[in-house]
Each structure stands twice: as C-alpha cells, then as structure tokens.
C-alpha positions in Angstrom: 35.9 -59.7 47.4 39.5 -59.0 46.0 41.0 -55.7 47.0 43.4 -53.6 44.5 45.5 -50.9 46.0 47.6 -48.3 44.0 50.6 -46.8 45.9 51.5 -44.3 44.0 47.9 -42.8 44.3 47.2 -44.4 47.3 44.2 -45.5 46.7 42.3 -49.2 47.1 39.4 -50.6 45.5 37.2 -53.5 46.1 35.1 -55.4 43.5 32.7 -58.5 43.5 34.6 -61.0 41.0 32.1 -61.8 37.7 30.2 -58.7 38.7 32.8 -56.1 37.2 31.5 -54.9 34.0 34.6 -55.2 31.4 35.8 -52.2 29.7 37.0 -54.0 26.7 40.4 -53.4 27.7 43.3 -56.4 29.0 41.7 -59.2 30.1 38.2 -59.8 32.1 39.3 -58.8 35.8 43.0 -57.5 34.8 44.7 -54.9 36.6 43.8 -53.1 33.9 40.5 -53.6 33.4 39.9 -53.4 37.2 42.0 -50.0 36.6 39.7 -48.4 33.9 36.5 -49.2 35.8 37.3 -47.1 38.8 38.6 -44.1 37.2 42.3 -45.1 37.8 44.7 -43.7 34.9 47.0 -46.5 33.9 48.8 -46.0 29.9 47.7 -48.9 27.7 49.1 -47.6 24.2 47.8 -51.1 22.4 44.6 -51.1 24.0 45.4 -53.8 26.1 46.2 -56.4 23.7 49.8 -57.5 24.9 51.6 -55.5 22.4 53.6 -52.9 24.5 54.3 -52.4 27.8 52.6 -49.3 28.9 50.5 -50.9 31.4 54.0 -51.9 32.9 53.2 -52.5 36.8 55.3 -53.3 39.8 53.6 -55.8 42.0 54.7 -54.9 46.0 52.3 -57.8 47.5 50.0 -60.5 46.0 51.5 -61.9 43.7 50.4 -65.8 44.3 47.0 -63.4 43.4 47.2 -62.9 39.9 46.9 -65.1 37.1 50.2 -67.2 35.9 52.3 -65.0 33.3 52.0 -66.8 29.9 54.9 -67.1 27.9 53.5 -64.0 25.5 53.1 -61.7 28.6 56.6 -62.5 29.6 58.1 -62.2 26.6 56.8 -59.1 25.9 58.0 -58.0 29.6 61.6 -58.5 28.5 61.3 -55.5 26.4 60.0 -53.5 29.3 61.9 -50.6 31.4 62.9 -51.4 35.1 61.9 -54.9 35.0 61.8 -56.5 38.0 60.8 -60.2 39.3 57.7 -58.5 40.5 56.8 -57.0 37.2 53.1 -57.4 35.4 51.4 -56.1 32.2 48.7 -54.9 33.8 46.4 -56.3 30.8 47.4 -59.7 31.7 47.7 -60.0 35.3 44.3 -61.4 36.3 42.8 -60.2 40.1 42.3 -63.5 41.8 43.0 -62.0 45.5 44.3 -58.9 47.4 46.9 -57.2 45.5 49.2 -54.3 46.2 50.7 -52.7 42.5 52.9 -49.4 42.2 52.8 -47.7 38.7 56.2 -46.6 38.1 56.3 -42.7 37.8 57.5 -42.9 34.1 54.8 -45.1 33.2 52.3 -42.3 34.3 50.7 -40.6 31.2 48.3 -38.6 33.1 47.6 -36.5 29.6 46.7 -39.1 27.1 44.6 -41.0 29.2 42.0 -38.1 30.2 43.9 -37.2 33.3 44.4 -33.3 34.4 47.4 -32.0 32.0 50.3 -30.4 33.0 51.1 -26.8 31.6 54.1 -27.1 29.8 54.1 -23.4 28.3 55.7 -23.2 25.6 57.4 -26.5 25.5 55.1 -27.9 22.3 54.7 -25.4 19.7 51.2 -25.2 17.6 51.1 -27.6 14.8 52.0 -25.7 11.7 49.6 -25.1 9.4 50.2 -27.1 6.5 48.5 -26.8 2.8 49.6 -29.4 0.0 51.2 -28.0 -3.2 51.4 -29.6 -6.7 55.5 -30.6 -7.2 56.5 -29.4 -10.3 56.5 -30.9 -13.6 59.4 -33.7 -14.2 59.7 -34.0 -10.5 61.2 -38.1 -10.0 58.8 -38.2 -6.8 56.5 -39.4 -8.9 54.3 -36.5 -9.2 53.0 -36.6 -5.6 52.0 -33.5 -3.7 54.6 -32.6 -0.3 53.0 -30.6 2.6 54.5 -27.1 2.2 54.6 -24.8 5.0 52.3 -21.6 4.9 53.7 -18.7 6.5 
C-alpha cells in the first residue's frame, strides 16, 4: 500500500491503490486527490485541471513513484515559482509508491481551502456597499449603469 508523507505538516498517509474514492479533483490517485481525501489542505485554484500551478509540490523522496510528467504538466511547471528538478503539480503526479512531498510555505492557502483563517484585523476592509445608478442622459458609455458608492 503506497505511503504519502507531508513535511511541512508532518503527516503520512497510507491508502489501498483502486480503493481510494476520487474526489473529482487532479487525476485518479494524484497527490492531489490522495491530498483532498484525507483532509490535507493543498491550493488547487483550477480545480485540478492542469491550468495553474497552485498544487505546486516539491518532491524530497519517491520520485521513480509517481507517474511520468507529460509534456502539458511540464509545460505548465515552467510557469511555476521555485521550480526545482523535483517539482510536481500535485494534480498530475500519480501515487504509484512511497512518496515524501513538501508544500512550499507560499503555496499554503490555509483560508480558501476550508482551513482555520488567520486574523488579519483590519488588513481587508468590508466590501463597500455598492447600489447601481442610472448614468445620465447623453452619457458615451452607452447608457449603462456604474456601481456608485453609498455612503
């Protein structure tokens, strides 16, 4: 049974392969999918379609364990922060073995994936509350409404 251990939460898990229910996320068996079925936080922006790299991991042992990168995977790993030789979308990278992964700290989004929040104060002011207006006659906009700020 493959093993998937986490670093930067220290944390491993274990599954039976073809018996992990898929969470419709990255591929069957992915990091990422392996990730989202044991309550493990990893960002996946696209939904783990190979459109970003959120799911951006660093691969510390195992390697030879994961499925080949395809030429799209890679591609799209060119665009990534802090790439390494050891670098894996997380939606792509298929479990086939023991693997050791390290999310990089600024791939962490703790906030948007359900995780506990930070309290950031009064860093992000309230959304302002916004009611649409009529522009004026003769207006070259076409006519449209603009939001209008409501004090």
């Amino acid at each position: 049974m493959p093993k998937v251990t986490f670093l930067n939460i220290d944390r491993t898990v274990e599954f039976e392969s073809g018996k992990l229910p898929y969470a419709e996320h990255g591929l069957p068996e992915s990091l990422l999918d392996i990730a989202i079925n044991f309550g493990i936080q990893l960002e996946h922006a696209c939904g783990g379609s190979c459109a970003c790299t959120t799911c951006h991991v660093h691969v510390k042992q195992g390697d030879t364990n994961l499925s080949p990168a395809t030429d799209d995977e890679l591609d799209r790993l060119d665009t990534a922060a802090d790439l390494t030789l050891h670098s894996r979308l997380g939606c792509q990278a298929v479990v086939k073995g023991d693997v050791i992964v390290d999310i990089p700290s600024w791939n962490r989004n703790y906030v948007s994936e359900g995780g506990g929040s930070m309290n950031l104060g009064d860093a992000i002011p309230p959304a302002k509350n916004l009611e649409h207006k009529p522009k004026p006659p003769g207006d070259p906009d076409e006519g449209g409404a603009a939001p209008v700020p409501v004090s």
